[in-house]
Backbone bond lengths (Angstrom), bond angles and torsions (degrees), N, CA, C in turn:
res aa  C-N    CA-C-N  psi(-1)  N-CA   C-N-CA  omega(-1)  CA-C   N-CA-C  phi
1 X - - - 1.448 - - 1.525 110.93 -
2 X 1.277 116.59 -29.14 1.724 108.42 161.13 1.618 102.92 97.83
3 X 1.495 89.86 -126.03 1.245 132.74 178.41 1.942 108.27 -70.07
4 X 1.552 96.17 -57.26 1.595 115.83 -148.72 2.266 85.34 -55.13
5 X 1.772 100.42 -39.50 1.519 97.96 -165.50 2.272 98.97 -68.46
6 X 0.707 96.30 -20.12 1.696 100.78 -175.14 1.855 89.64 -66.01
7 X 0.948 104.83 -61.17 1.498 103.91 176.94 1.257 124.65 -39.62
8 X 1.509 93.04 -66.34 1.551 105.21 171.46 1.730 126.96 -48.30
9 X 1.375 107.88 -26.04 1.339 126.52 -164.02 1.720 83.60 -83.29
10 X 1.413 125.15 -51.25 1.519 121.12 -156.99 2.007 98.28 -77.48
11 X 1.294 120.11 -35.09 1.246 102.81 160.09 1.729 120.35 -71.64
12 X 0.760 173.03 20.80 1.358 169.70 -152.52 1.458 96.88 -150.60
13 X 1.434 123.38 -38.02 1.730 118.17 152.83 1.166 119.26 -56.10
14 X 1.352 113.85 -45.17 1.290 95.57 179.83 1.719 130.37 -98.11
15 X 1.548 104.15 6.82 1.258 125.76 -176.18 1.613 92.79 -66.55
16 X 1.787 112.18 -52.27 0.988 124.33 -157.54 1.575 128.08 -85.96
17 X 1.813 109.14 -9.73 1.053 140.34 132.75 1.872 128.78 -9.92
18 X 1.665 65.21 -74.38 2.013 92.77 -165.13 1.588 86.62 -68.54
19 X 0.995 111.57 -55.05 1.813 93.93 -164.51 1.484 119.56 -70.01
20 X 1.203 114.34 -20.53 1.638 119.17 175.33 1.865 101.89 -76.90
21 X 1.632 130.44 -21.02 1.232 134.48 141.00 1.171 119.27 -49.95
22 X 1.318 114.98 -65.04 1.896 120.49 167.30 1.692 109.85 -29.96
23 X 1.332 105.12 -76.78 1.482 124.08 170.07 1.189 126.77 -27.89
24 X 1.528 113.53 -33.71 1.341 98.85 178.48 1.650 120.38 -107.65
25 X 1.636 93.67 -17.31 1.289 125.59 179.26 1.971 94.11 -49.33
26 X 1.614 115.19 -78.02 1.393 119.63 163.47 1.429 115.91 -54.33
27 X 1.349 157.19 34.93 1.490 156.26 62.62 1.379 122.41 -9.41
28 X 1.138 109.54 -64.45 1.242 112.24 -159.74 1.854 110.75 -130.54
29 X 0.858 119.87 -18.76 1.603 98.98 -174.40 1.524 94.14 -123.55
30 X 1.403 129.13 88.06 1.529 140.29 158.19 1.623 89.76 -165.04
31 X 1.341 90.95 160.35 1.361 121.99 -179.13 1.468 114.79 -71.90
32 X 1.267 128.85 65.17 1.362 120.72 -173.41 1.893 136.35 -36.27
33 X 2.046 89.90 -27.34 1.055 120.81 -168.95 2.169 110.67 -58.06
34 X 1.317 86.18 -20.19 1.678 92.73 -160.92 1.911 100.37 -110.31
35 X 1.170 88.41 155.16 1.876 103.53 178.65 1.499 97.91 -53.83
36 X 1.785 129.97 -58.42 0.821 159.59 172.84 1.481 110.05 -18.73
37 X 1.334 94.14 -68.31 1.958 127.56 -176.53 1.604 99.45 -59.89
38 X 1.431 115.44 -45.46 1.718 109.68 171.56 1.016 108.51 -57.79
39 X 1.503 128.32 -60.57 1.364 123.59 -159.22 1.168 119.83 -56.54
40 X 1.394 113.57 -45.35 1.271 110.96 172.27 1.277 137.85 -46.28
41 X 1.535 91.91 -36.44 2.080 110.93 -178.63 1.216 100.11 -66.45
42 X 1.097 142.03 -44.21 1.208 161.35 -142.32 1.739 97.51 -100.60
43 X 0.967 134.82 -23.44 1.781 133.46 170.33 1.366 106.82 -111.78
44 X 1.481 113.42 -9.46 1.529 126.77 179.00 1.798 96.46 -80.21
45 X 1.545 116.29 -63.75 1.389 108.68 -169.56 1.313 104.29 -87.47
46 X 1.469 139.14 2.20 1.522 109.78 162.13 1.432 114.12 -88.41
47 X 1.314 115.05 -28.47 1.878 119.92 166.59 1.273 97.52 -38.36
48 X 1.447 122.48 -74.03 1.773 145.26 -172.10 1.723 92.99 -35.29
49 X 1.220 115.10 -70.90 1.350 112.48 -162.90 1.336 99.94 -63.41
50 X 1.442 150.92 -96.26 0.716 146.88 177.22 1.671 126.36 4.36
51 X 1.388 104.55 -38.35 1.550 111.79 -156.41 2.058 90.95 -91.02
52 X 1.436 101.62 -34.76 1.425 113.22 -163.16 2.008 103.30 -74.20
53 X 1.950 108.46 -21.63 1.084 105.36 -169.39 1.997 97.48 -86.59
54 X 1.145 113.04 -18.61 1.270 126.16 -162.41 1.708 94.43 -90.53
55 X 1.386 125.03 -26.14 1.189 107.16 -166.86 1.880 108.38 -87.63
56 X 1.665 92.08 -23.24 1.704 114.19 172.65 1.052 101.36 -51.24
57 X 1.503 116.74 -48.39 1.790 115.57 -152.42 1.548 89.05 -81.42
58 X 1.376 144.46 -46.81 1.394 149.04 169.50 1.716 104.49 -25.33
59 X 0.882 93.14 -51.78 1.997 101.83 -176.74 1.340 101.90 -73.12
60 X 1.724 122.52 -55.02 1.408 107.50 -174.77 1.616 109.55 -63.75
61 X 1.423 143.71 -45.27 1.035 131.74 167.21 1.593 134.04 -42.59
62 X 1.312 115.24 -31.05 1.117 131.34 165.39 1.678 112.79 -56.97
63 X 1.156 98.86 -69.61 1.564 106.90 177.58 1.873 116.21 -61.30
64 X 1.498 120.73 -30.50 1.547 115.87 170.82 1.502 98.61 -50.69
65 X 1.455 92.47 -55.55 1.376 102.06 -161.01 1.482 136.66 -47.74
66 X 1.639 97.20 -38.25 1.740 123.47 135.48 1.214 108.57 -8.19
67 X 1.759 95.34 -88.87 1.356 119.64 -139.08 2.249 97.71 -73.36
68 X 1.609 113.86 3.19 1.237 103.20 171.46 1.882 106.78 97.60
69 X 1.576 109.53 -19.34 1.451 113.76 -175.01 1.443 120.26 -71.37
70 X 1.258 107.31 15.98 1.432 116.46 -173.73 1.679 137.16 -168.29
71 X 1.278 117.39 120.45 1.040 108.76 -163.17 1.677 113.43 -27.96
72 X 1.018 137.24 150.58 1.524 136.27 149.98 1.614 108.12 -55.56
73 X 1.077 87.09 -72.05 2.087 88.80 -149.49 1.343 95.05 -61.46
74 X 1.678 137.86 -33.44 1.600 119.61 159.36 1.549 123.94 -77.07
75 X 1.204 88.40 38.71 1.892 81.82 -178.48 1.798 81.26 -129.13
76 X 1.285 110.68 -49.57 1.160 96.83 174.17 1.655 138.18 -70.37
77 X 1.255 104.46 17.27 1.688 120.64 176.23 1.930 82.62 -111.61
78 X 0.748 126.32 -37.50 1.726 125.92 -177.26 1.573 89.15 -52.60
79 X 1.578 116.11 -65.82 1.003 133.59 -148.83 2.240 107.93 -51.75
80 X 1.520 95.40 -47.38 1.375 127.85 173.95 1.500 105.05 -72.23
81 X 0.934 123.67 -22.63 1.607 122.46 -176.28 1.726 109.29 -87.38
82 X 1.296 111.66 -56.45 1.778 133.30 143.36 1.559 112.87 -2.49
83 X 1.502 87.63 -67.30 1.616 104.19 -168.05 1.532 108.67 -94.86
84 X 1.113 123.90 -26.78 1.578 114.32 154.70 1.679 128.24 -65.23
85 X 1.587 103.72 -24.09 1.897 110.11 156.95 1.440 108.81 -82.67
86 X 1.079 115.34 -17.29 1.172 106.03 176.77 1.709 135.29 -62.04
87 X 1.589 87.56 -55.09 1.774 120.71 155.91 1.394 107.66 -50.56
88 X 1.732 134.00 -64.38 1.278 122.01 -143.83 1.889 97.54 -99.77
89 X 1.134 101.33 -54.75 1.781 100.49 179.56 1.507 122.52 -44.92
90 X 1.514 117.69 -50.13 1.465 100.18 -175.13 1.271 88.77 -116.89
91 X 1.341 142.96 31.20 1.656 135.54 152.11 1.877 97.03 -75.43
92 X 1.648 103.50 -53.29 1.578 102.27 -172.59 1.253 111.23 -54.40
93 X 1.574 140.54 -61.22 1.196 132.85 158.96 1.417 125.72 -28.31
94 X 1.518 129.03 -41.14 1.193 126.49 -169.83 1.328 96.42 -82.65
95 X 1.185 145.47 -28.48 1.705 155.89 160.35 1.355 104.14 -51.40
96 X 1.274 118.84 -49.75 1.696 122.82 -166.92 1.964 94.65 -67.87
97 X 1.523 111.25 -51.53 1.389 102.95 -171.03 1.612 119.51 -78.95
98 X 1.249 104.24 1.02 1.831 104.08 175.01 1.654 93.38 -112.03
99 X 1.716 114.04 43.88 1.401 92.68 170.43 1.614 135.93 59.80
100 X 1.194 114.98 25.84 1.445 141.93 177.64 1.592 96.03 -90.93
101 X 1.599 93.82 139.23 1.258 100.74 163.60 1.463 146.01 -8.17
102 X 1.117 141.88 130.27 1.517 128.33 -179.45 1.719 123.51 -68.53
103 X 1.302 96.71 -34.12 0.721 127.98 168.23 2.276 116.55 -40.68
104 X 1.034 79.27 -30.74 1.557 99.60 -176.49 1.996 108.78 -54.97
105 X 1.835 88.48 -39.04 1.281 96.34 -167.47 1.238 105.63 -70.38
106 X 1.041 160.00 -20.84 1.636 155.65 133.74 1.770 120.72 -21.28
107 X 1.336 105.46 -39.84 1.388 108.71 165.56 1.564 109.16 -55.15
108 X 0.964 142.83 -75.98 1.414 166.17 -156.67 1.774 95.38 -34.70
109 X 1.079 103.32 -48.89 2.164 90.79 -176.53 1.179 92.41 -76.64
110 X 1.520 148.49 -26.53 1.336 136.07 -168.15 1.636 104.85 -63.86
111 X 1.613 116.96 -40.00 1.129 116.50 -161.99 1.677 84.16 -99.66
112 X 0.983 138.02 11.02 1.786 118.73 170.19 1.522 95.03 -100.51
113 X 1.447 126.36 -21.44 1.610 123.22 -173.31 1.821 93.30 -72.49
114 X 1.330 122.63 -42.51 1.374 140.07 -170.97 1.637 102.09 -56.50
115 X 0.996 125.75 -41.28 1.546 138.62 -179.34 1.232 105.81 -94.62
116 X 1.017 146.40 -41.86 1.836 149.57 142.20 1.575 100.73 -14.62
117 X 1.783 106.55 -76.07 0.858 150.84 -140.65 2.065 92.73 -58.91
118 X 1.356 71.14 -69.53 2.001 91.85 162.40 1.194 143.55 -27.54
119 X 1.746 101.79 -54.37 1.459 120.56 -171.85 1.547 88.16 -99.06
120 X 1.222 158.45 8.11 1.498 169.46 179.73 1.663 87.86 -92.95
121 X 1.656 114.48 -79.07 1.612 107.73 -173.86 1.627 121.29 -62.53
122 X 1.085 111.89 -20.47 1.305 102.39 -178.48 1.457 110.09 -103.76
123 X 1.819 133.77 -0.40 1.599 101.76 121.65 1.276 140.92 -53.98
124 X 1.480 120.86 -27.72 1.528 135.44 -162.31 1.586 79.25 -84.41
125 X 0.979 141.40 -44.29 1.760 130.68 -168.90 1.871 90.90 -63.74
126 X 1.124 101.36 -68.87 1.549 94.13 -178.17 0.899 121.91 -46.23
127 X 1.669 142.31 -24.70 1.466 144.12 -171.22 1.500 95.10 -93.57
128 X 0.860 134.28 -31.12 1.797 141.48 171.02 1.462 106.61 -87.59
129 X 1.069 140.68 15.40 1.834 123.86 -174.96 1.716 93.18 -61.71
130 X 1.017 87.63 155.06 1.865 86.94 139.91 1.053 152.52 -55.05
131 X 1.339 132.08 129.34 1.059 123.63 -177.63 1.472 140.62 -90.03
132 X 1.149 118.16 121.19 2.037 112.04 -147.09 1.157 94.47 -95.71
């Protein structure tokens, strides 16, 4: 993967970044006091988690992929699938808790099919690696 995994490696830092910001952001800066203030924490740290387990799996694919255990070009649709749940699943939640549209909440299975979608190609990369 070269270059393309260096890339890949600098998004999945910073995928994993934003949500440990998210994360602490819903810790500590909402109003705990209000129904409101829960909900939010509560679509704040599953976006967060979600985004932080997806940015892990970004690194472990990178590095199989290294190490030869996996097809490339289906690791790199894993890789794109990752980062498209990444964007829509806990972006829609983080939209839903700053009062964004409702509408938002419809996004959210698109980006859980995307992470489905993901961990689906990057067995099929592993069942296809090469063979040494």
């Amino acid at each position: 993967m070269g270059d393309a995994a260096r890339l890949w490696i600098v998004v999945a830092a910073l995928s994993g970044a934003i949500s440990v910001v998210v994360g602490a952001f819903a810790a500590h800066g909402l109003d705990l006091r209000t129904e409101a203030g829960l909900k939010a924490r509560d679509w704040l740290q599953t976006g967060s988690h979600y985004q932080m387990f997806h940015a892990l799996a970004m690194l472990g694919v990178c590095a199989l992929a290294g190490m030869e255990m996996l097809n490339v070009r289906l690791a790199v649709v894993a890789l794109w699938l990752f980062l498209a749940g990444s964007v829509l699943f806990p972006g829609a939640l983080y939209s839903l808790s700053f009062g964004g549209p409702r509408w938002f909440g419809a996004v959210a299975p698109i980006g859980g099919l995307a992470f489905i979608a993901g961990w689906v190609f990057l067995a099929i990369a592993a069942f296809k690696r090469p063979i040494s």
